[in-house]
N, C-alpha and C positions, 0 to 999 in steps of 0.2 A: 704245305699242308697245315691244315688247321688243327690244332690237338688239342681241346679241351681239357683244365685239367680239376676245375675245381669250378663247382657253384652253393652258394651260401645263402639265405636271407633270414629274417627275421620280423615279425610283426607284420605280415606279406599272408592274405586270404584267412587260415586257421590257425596259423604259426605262431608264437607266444614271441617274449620281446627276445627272447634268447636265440643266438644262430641256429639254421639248421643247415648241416654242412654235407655233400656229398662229392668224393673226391673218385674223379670219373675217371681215372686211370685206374683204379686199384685191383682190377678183372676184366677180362675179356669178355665176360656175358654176367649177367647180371639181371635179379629179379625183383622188381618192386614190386610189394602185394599189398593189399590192406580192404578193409571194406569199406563201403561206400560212403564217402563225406572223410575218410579218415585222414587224406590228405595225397595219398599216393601220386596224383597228376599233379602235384604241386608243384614238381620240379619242371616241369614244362613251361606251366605257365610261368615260372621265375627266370627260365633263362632264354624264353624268347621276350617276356618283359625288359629281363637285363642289355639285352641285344640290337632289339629292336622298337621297343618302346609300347610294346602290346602284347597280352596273354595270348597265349596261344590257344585258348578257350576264348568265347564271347562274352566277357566279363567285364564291366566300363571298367575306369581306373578307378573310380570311389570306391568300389567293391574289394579292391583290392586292400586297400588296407584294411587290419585286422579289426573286426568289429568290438572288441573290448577293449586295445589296449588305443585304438582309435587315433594313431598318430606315429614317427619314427619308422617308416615301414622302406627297409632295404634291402635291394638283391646284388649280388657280387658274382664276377663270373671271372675267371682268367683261364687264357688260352695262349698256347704261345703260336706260330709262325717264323720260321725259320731259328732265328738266335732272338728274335722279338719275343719279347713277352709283353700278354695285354694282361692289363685291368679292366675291367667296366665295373663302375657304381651309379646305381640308378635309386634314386628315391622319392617318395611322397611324404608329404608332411613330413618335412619339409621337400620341396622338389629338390631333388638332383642330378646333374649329370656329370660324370666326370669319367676321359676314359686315359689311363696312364700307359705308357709305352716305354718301359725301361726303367721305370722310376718316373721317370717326366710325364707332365700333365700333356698332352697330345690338344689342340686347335681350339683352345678355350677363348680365344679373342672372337670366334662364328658363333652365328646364332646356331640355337638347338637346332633347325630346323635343317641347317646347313651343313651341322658337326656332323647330325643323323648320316646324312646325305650322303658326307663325305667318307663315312665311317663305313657305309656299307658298299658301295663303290671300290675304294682304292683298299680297303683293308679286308671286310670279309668276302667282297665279292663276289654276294649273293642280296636279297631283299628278301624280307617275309615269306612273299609268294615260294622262293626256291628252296627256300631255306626244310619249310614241312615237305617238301615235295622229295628234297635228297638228305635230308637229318630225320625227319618224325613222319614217323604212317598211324594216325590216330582213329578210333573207331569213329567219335561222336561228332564233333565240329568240323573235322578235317574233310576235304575236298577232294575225292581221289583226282590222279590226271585225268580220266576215264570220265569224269562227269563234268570237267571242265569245258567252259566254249573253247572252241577252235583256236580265237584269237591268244588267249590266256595258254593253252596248251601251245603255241608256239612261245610265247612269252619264254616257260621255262626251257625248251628247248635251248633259246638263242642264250639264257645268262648259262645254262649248263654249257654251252661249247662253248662261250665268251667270245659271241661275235656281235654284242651289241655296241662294239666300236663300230659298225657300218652305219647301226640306226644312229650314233652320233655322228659321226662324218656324211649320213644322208642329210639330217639335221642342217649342220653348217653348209650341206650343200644348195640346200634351197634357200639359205640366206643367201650364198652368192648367185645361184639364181633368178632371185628376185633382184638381187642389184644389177647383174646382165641386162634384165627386163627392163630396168628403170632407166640404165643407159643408155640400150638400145630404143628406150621409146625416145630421151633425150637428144641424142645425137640425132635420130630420125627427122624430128622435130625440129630441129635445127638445121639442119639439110635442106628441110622444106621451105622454114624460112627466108634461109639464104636465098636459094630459087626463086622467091617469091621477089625478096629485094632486087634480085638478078633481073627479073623480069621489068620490076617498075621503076627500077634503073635506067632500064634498055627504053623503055617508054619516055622514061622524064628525057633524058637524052634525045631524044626525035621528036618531043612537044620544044625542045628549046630551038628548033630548026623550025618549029610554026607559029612565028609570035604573030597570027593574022588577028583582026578584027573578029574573024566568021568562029577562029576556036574559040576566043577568050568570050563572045556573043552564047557559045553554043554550053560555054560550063556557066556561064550565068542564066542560063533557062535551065541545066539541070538545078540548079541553086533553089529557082524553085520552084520546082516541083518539087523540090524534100521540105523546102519551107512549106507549101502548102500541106503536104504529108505530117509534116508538123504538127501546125494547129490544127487538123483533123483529128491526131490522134489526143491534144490537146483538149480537145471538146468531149472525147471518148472518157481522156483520165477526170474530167468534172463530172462527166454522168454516172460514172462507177462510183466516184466517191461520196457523188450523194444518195447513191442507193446505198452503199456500207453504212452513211450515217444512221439512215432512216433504219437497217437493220437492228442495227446494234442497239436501240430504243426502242424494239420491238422486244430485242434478248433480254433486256432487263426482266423483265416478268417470267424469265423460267429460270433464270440461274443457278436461283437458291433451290432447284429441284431438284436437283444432285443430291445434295446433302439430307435434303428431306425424303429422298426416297431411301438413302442408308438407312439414317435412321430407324423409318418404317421397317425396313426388311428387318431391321436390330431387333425391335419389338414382336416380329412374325415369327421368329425363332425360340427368341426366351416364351412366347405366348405358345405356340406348339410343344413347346418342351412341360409347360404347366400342361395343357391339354391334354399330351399324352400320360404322362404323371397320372390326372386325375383317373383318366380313360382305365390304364393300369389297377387303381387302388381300386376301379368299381367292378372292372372283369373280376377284381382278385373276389371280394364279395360275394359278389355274384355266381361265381365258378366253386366256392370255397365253403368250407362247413365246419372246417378245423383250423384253428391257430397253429401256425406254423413253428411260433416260440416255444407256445405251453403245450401244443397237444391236445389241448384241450378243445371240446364243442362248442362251436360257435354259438351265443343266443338267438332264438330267431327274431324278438325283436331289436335285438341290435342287428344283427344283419341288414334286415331290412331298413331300419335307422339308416344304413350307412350304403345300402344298395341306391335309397331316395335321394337321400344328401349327394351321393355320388352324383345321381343323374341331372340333378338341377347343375350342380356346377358343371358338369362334360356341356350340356344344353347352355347356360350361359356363355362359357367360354368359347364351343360353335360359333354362336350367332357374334361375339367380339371375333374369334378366327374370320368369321367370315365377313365381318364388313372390315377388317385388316387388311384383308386380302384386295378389296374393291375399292379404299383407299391408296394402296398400291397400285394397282392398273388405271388409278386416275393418277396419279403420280408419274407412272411410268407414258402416259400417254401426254402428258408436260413436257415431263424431259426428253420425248423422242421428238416433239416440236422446237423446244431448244437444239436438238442435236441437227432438226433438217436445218434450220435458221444458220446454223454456224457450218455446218457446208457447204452452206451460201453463201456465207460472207469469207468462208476462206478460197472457196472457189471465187470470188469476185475479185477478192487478195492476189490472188495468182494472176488473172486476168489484166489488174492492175499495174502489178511490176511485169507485166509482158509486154505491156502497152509504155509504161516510163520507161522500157532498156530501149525499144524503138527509137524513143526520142530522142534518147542519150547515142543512141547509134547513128539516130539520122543527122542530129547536129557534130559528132563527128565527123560523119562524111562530108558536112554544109564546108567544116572547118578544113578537112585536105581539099576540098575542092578551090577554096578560094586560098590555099598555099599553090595550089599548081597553075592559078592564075596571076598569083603574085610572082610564082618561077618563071612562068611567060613573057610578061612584063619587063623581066630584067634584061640587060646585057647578057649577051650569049658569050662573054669575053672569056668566063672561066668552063668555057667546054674542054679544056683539055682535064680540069680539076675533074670533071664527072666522070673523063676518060677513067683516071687515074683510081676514082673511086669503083667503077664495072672493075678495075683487072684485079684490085683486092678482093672482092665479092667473089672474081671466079676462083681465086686463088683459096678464098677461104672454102668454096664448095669443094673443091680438089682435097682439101684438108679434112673434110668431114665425111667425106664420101671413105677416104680411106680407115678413119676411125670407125665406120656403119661396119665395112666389110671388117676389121678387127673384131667388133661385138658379134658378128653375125656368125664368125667362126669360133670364138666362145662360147657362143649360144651351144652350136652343134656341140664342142668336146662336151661340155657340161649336159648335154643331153645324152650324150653315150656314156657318160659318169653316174646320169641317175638312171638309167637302165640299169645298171653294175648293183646299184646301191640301194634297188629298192626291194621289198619282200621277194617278188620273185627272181632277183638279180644274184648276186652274186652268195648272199647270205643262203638264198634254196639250195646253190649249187655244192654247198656247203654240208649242209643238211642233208641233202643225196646221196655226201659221201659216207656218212655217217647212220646213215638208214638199216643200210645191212647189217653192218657192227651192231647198232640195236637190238634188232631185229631177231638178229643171233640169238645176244645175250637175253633178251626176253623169252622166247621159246628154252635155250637151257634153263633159266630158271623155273618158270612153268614146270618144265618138263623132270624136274631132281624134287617138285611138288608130286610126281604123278599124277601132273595136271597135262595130257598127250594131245595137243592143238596145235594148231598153224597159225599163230598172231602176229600181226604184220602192220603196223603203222609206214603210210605214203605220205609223201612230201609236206601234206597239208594236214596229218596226223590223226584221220579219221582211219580208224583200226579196221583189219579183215581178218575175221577168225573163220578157220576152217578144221573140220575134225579129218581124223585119218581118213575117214570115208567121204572125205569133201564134201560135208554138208557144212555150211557157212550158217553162219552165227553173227550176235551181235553182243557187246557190252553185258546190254543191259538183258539179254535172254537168259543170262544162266542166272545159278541160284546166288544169294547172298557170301558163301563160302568160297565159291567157285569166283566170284569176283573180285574178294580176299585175296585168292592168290594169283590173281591179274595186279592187282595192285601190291604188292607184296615184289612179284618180280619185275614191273617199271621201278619202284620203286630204288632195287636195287641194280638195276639197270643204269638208272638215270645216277648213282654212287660210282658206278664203275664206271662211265662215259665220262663222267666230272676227271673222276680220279686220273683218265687216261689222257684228258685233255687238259688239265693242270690248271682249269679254270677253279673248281671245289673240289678239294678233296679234305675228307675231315674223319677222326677219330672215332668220330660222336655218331652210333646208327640206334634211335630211340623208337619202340613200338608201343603203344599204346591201348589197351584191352584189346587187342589183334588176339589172343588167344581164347577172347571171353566171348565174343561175338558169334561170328559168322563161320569162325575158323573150325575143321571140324577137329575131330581126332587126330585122322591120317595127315589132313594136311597141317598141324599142329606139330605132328611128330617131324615131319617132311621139313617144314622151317625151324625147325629148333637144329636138325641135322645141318644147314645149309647155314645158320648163325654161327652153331660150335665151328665150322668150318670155313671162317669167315678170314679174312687176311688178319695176319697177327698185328695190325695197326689199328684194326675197328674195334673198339668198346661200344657194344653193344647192353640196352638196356630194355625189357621187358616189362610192362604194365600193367597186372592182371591182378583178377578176383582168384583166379585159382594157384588154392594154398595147394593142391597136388603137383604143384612144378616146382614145387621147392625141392633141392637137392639134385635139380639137372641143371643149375647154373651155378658159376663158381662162387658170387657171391648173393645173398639176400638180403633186399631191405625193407625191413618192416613196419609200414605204416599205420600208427596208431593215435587213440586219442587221450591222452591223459588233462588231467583238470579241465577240459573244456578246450585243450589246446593241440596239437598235431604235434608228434615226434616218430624219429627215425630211429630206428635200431639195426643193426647190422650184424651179419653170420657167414663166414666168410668159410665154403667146404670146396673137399676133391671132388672132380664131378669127370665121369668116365669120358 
């Protein structure tokens, strides 16, 4: 379990240089209030800053530091886990990151990017996305699951039950996968080979039993006809290439059309941009009667001054717009003659080297042909050496043939592996079981709202809502309150699922103007009932404009603005 016990900053959004310190153990429910700009959501944005590297608002990092004192801006957060105790210090101006683990600095040799990585991973085991989803339910930036895509709503699913050990062992399975593939095409490949040598083995061996006149007669007339094929294709590769010449001195003359049609278009842009500019200042004129500054009535010979003036420049600038424009379409009708030319010549390009691999292939062939008539030729003394060479070749096909069936039986485990391992494989099966447990706990909570529906997320997390009188519903039908407290009980749903499955369970349950919003009365009262009555392990903390909820939580913290700067004050009551 994660137990949050303390978070701290200083010079951080409205904050002054001095800490501001909130020690999140100190109550079991807890009310921040403050009015608006006072600072009250500070503490959110500070400790998923401190955690995870980003406000929990849409706020860059520059904004983050404090705009007077404009430098030294630090968030501190410690949480323990097990007998661990953390640190995290995160800072700008100067950057910081350091997260301590008992005293000791924890993986300061990894880049940030990797510390992050690792940090969220092996220690909190959760990311951003899960973190608001089962720690913070906010009004304003926050995402419910409800309007999340599909894909993203499973997302949280898988890190809440911590089964994204499959998407990494799917991961590493399509690395060995692909090496199965790469082997299997290997050894195939070589099989084939082999065969093939097998084959012109078995050949060379019966041409060395025909050293007549008529064969050795008969591979010097194949001889050539590849030499004539040859210089055929030799007379092809000189007539392509003096048509490439001839093109390419034709290309000279639109090259530079390229560049001069940018240009041009550069000029059509900044020139439209005066154009419309002037177009604007003459409507305004024209349309206008009154100074916009002083209020005051326009003269009518100024108006019209500036109505004339107006209209000469719009009309000059026209007629430059528009031979810009006919400069450009001569331009563009250059460079689309460039553009046929060089598909000429690349298609001639291509044409070319298809015509030289021929020649390269045919003089190949010229070359085994006159080895198999030099093999002819010789003494047939070492026929037992060729023997000797066929029964290594079948010996090695025996060899590879039994390595093909190895990979090929690899192949299959590893495909009944990523059947197991993929979305719908073993991770849904997963998820199935834990549907109804859901399921449950979402309609209980709903339902201790006296919110009386049938809500039911399927495998693939698209929700069925049905009322007692089974008329079925969606999402997004009911009112803005009513969706409240759909989100409200995933909310604490997806806490109790973490909690039961040991993946996250944490101290920390934080709500954010949920009371200011959409939230009405009844179901205002309903969740405040179902907080006070939360497991004596949740520190729960509330976020609201309304100063009437003061004295129903046990402590209160008041956010305010003194000198220009955000402070917390604290009131700690018995609350029934």
């Amino acid at each position: 379990m994660i137990t949050f016990k303390k978070v701290r900053w200083k010079n951080f959004l409205s904050t002054g240089n001095t800490f501001s310190e909130v020690n999140l153990t100190t109550a079991k429910t807890n009310l921040i209030v403050g009015t608006n700009g006072a600072g009250k959501s500070t503490i959110l944005d500070a400790l998923t800053f401190s955690l995870f590297g980003k406000p929990f608002r849409k706020i860059s990092k520059g904004s983050l530091v404090n705009s007077i004192n404009e430098k030294d801006t630090v968030v501190e957060v410690e949480f323990t886990i097990g007998k661990n105790e953390y640190h995290v210090l995160r800072g700008i101006k100067p950057n910081k990151f350091e997260i301590t683990v008992n005293g000791q600095l924890w993986n300061q040799e990894a880049s940030v990017a990797d510390q992050q990585k690792n940090f969220e991973q092996n220690v909190l085991k959760m990311n951003f996305k899960s973190f608001t989803q089962v720690v913070i339910l906010g009004a304003s930036t926050f995402v419910p699951f409800m309007r999340m895509p599909l894909g993203q709503r499973r997302e949280i699913i898988e890190d809440i039950l911590d089964i994204q050990i499959f998407s990494t062992m799917n991961d590493n399975l399509k690395g060995k996968v692909k090496i199965n593939s790469e082997e299997l095409r290997e050894v195939d490949y070589s099989l084939e080979v082999v065969k093939n040598k097998i084959a012109l083995q078995k050949e060379h061996m019966m041409n060395l039993e025909k050293r007549d006149k008529e064969e050795i007669d008969r591979k010097r007339a194949k001889i050539a006809e590849y030499q004539q094929k040859e210089t055929d294709n030799s007379t092809i590769v000189a007539n392509i290439t003096q048509q490439i010449e001839k093109l390419n001195k034709d290309m000279k003359d639109y090259q530079e059309s390229s560049a001069k049609l940018s240009k041009l278009n550069t000029y059509l842009i900044k020139l439209t941009h005066k154009l419309n500019t002037c177009k604007k200042e003459h409507e305004f004129f024209e349309d206008n009667h009154v100074c916009p500054v002083c209020t005051q009535e326009l003269a009518d010979d100024f108006r019209e001054e500036k109505i004339a003036s107006g209209k000469n420049k719009v009309d000059e600038m026209t007629i430059g717009w528009n031979d810009l424009n006919t400069a450009i379409e001569q331009e563009e009708n250059r460079f689309a003659k460039f553009t046929e030319l060089s598909t000429e010549v690349n298609e001639l390009n291509t044409s070319l080297n298809q015509t030289n691999y021929e020649i390269t292939s045919i003089r190949k062939t010229i070359n085994d042909i006159n080895q198999e008539i030099d093999d002819l030729t010789k003494d047939n003394a070492d026929a037992k050496a060729e023997y000797e060479t066929l029964k290594s070749l079948v010996g090695e096909k025996k060899e590879l043939a039994s390595q093909l069936e190895e990979c090929r039986k690899d192949k299959d485990t590893l495909s009944v592996a990523s059947k197991l391992l993929k979305d719908s494989g073993i991770k849904t099966r997963i998820i199935k079981t834990y549907l109804p447990t859901m399921n449950k706990m979402i309609s209980h909570y709903l339902q201790s709202m006296e919110f009386y529906v049938n809500f039911t997320l399927d495998e693939n997390f698209e929700e069925t809502i049905k009322s007692r009188y089974r008329d079925v519903f969606s999402y997004e039908s009911f009112s803005e309150g009513e969706k409240a407290r759909i989100d409200i009980a995933l909310l604490l749903t997806w806490r109790s699922i973490a909690k039961l499955k040991n993946s996250v369970d944490t101290n920390l349950l934080i709500l954010d103007e949920i009371f200011d919003s959409s939230l009405d009365q009844q179901g205002g009262s309903d969740l405040g009932w179902i907080l006070r009555n939360f497991d004596d392990n949740t520190n729960v903390y509330v976020i609201s404009h309304r100063e009437q909820l003061e004295g129903k939580f046990a402590r209160t913290i008041t956010a305010q603005k003194e000198k220009n700067y955000s402070v917390l004050k604290e009131t700690v009551e018995e609350v029934d």
